[in-house]
PASEBA-476818 format. One record per residue (C-alpha): y, z, x. Coordinates in steps of 0.001 Angstrom, whole numbers, padded with zeros to 6 digits, always signed. Example, Ala and Ser with C-alpha at 12.3 -4.5 7.8 and 13.67 -1.06 7.14 Angstrom:
residues 2
-004500+007800+012300;-001060+007140+013670;
END
This chain:
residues 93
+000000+000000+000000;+002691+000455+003086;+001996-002907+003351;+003455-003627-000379;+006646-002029+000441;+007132-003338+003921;+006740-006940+001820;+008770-006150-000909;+011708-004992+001538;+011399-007955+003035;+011206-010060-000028;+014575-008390-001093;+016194-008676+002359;+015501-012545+001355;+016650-012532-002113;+019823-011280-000731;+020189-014317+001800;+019028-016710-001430;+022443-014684-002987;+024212-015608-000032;+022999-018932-000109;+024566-019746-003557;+027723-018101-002973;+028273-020275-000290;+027417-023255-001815;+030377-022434-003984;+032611-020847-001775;+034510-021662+001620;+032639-023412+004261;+031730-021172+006841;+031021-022188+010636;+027430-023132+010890;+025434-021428+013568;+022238-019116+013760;+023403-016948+011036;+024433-019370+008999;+020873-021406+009344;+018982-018084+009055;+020312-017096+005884;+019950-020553+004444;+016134-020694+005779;+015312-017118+004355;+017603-018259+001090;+016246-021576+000144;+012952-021551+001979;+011605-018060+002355;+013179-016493-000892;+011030-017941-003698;+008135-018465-002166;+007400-014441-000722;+009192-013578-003951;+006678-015198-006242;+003454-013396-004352;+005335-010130-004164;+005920-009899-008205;+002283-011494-008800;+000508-008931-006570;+002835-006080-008427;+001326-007548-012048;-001929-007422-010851;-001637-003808-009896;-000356-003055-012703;-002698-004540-014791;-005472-002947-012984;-003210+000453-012931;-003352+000911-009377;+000697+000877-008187;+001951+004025-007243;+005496+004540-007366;+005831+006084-004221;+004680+002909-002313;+006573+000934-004478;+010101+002104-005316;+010624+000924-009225;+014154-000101-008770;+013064-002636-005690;+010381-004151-008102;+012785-004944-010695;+015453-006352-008328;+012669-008567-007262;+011848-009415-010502;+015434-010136-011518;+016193-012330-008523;+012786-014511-009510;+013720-015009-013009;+017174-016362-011554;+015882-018409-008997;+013258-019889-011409;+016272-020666-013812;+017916-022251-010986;+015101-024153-009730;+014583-025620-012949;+018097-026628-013606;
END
């Protein structure tokens, strides 16, 4: 299970980035360089992808009523679940 968190940490570190991401795409240019490439890899590439296993191996411990909160904070598992549903919605669009 320290796995699980360690994952889902990193999942939102990447959901942030995929925020990021779209704020630039609407915002002011900024310089490109290694942080600007590394937030657009974890944003666009990394994001949905870790995102999507992370919420589907927290449904199937839930359905089979093994997740324990302490591994798993509840407020990081809706975050990730939030940021899915948006970048579904966007990936659709």
């Amino acid at each position: 299970m320290p796995k699980l968190l360690f994952f889902s940490r990193v999942a939102f570190i990447c959901n942030i980035c995929f925020l990021l991401t779209w704020v630039m795409r609407y915002g002011p240019p900024i310089p490109q360089g290694h942080v600007a490439t590394t937030v657009l890899i974890l944003g666009i590439g990394l994001s949905v992808f870790l995102n999507v296993i992370i919420n589907l191996f927290i449904i199937v411990l839930l359905v089979q009523r093994k997740l324990q909160k302490e591994h798993n904070p509840q407020w990081l598992a809706i975050a990730n679940a939030l940021f899915l549903i948006a970048q579904l919605i966007l990936l659709v669009k």
